[in-house]
C-alpha positions in Angstrom: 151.8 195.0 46.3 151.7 195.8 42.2 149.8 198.3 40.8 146.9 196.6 39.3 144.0 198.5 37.0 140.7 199.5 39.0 137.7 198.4 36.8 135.6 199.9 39.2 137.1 203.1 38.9 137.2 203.1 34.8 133.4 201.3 35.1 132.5 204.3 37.2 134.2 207.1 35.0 132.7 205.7 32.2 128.9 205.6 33.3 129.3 208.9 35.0 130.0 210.5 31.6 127.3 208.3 30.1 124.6 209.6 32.3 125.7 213.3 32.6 125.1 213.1 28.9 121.8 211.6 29.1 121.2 214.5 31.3 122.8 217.4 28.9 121.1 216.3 26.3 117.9 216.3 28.4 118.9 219.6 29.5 119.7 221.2 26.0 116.2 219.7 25.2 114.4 221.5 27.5 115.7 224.7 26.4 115.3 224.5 22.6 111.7 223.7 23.2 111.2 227.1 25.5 112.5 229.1 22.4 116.1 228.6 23.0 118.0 228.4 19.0 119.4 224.1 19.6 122.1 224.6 17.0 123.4 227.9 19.0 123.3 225.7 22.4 124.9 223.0 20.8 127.6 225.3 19.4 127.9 227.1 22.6 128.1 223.5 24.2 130.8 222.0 22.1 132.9 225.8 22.4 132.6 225.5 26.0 133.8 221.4 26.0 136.9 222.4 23.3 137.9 225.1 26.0 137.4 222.7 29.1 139.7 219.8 27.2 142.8 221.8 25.9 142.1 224.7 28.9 140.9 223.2 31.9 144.1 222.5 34.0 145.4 226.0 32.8 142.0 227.5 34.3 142.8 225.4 37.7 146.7 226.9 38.5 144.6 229.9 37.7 142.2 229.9 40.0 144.2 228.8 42.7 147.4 230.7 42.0 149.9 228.2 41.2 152.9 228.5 38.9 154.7 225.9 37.4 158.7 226.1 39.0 161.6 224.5 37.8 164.5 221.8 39.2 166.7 224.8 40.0 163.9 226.0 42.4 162.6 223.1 43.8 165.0 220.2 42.9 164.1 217.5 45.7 160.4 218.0 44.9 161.4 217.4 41.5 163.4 214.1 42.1 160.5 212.8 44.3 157.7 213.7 41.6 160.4 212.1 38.8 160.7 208.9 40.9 157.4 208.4 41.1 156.6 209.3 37.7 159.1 206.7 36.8 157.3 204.2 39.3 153.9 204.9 37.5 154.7 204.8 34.5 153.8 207.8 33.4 155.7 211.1 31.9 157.1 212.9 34.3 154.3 216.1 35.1 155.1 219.5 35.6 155.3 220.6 39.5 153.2 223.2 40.5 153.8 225.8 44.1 150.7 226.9 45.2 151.1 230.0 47.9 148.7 229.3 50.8 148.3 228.6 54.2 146.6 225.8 53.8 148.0 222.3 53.1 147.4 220.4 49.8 148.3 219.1 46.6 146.6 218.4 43.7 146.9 217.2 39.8 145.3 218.5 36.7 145.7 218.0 33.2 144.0 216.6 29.8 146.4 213.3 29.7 149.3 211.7 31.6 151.3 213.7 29.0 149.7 217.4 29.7 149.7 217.1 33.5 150.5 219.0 36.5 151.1 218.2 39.8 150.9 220.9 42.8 151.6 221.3 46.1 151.0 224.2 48.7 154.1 225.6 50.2 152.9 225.1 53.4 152.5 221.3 52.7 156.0 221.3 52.5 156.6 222.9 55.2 153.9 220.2 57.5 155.0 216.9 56.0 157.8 214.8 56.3 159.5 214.0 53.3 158.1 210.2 53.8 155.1 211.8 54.0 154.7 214.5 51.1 156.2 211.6 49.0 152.5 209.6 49.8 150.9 212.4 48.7 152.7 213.1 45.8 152.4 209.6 45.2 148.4 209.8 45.7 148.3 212.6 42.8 150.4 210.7 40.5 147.3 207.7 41.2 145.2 210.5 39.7 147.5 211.1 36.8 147.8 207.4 36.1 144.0 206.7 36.4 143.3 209.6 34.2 140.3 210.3 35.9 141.6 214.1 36.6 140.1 215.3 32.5 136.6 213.3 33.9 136.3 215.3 36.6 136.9 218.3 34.9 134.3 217.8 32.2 131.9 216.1 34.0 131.5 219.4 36.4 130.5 221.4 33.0 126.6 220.6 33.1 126.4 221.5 37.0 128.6 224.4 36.5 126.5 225.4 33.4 123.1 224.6 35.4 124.3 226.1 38.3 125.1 229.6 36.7 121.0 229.4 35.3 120.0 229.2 38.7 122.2 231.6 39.7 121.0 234.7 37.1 117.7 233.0 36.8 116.2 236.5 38.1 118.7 238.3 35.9 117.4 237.0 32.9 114.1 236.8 33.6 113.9 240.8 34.4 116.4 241.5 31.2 114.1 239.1 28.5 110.3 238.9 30.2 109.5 242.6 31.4 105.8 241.6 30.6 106.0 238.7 32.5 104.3 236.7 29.6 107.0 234.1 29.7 107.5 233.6 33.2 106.0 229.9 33.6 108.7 229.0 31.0 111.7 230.3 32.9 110.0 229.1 36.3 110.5 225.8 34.5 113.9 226.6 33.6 114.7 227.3 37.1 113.1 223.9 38.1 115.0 221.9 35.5 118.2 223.8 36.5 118.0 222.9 39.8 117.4 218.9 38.8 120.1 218.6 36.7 122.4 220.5 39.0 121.1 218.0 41.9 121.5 215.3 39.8 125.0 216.0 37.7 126.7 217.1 41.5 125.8 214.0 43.1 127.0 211.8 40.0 129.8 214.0 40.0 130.6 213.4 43.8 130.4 209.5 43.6 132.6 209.4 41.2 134.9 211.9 42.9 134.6 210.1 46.1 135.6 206.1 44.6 138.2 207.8 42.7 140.3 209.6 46.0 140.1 205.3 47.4 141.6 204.4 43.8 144.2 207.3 44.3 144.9 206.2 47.9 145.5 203.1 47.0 147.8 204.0 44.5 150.0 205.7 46.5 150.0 202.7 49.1 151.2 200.6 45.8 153.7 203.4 44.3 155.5 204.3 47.9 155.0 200.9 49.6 154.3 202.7 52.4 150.9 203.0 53.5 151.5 204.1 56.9 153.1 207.2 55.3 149.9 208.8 53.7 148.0 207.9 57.1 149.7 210.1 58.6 149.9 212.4 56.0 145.8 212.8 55.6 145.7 213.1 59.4 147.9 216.1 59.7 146.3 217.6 56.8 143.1 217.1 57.8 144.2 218.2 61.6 145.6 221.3 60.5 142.6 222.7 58.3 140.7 223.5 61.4 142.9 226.3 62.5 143.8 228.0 59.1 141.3 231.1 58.5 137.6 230.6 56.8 138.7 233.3 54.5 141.5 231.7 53.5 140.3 228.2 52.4 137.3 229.9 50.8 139.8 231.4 48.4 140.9 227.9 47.3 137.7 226.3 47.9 137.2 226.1 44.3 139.5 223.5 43.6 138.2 220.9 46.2 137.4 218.7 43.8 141.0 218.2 43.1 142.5 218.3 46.4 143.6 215.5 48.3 141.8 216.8 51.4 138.9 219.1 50.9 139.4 223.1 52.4 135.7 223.6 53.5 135.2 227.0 55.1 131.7 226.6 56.3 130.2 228.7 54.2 128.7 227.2 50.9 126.6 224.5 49.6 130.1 222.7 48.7 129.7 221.1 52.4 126.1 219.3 51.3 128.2 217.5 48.5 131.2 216.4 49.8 133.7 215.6 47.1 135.8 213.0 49.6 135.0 210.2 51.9 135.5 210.6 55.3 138.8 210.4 56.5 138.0 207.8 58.8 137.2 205.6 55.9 140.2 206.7 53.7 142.5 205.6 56.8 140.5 202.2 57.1 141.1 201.3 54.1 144.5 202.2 54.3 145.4 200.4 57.9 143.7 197.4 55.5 146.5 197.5 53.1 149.1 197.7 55.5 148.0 194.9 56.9 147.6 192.8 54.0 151.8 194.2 52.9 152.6 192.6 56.3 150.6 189.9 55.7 148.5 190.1 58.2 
């Protein structure tokens, strides 16, 4: 097996971003014909993209606690991450230790140049080295595909129409205490709700071929596709006995995991960002067959 290029996945990226900006625009539109100033959405728009692009995998070990570690600290996590970096292609990424209970690993960054891979310490602790080595392998798919920066900015529009509908009420009381304008922010609300619909379930395909193209990767990368198989099964295995409260606190970052931490209480569950394990390890048993020649 070689590591070939996935059109699909770069087809995919591409008209994902192509209709998400369809659906900005659309968006920004709407607003700047309620009243809304279009040059100061526009300038809030492009202030918010410049922060997402240089900021956005700093805002991700944020929100999920990691910090970057040296050789000295972790030096055969390092070596792995190095070989397969090496394997790839790619710069060697900065390695991330996430404190949590609950297994995963994920990459973020702007480029193959500005990226990080992370790990849980408790992944460590649950895999065999064969096995963390697949999953390091599937994140360093992600870094090579450099679908991780699409991800990030293609979430902007739902995240932006998503916080509308959240404060809809907010604003409404705060700007409309005569209720003269209430019809137009009724149809804010409406259009916030379609293009958060709309932008989440583009966002989700996309998310969902890209995990196959990373899973694939690692099959290539490692040679071993029977590794990550067994990987994804423990992971997934062990998820249903860590705490609610404790994969809500890292819930956020779904998107980037390699196995979502779904605590059963948001909408996050409607719009799943991964296929179905069972699909993921079809597709996998697939490529071990075709490496044995089956």
């Amino acid at each position: 097996m070689k590591w070939t290029r996935d059109f699909g996945l770069t087809m995919r990226m591409l008209l994902t971003s192509f209709l998400l900006l369809i659906v900005y625009l659309i968006f920004l539109g709407v607003l700047a014909a309620l009243g809304f100033p279009f040059e100061f959405l526009l300038l809030v728009a492009a202030g918010m993209a410049f922060l997402q692009y240089f900021f956005s995998d700093k805002l991700v070990l944020w929100s999920t606690g990691t910090r970057i570690v040296g050789e000295d600290e972790y030096p055969e996590l390092h070596r792995m991450i190095e070989r397969l970096a090496a394997a790839a292609g790619v710069p060697k990424p900065q390695v991330g230790i996430t404190p949590s209970p609950v297994p995963n690993a994920f990459a973020t960054g702007r480029s193959p140049s500005h990226a990080v891979v992370a790990v849980t310490d408790s992944i460590m602790r649950a895999l065999k080295p064969e096995e963390l080595e697949a999953v390091l392998a599937h994140e360093m798919s992600h870094v090579k595909n450099r679908d991780m920066l699409t991800m990030t900015m293609a979430s902007f529009i739902s995240m932006l129409a998503f916080l509308i509908m959240r404060n809809w009420l907010f604003i409404g009381l705060f700007n409309n205490r005569d209720n003269n304008n209430m019809g137009a922010l009724i149809l804010i609300y409406v259009v916030s709700i379609i293009v958060w619909l709309v932008s989440t379930l583009l966002t989700r395909a996309l998310s969902r071929y890209r995990e196959f193209a990373a899973d694939r990767g690692s099959a290539v990368l490692t040679g071993n596709p029977g590794a990550l198989i067994s990987a994804l099964t423990k992971i997934s295995g062990r998820m249903d006995y860590i705490p609610a409260e404790k994969k809500q606190e890292v819930e956020g970052a779904n998107a980037f995991f390699i196995i979502p931490a779904l605590s059963g209480n948001t909408l996050m569950e409607l719009f799943s960002t991964h296929p179905p394990l069972e699909k993921r390890v079809a597709a996998l048993e697939e490529l071990q067959a075709q490496q044995r020649g089956y």
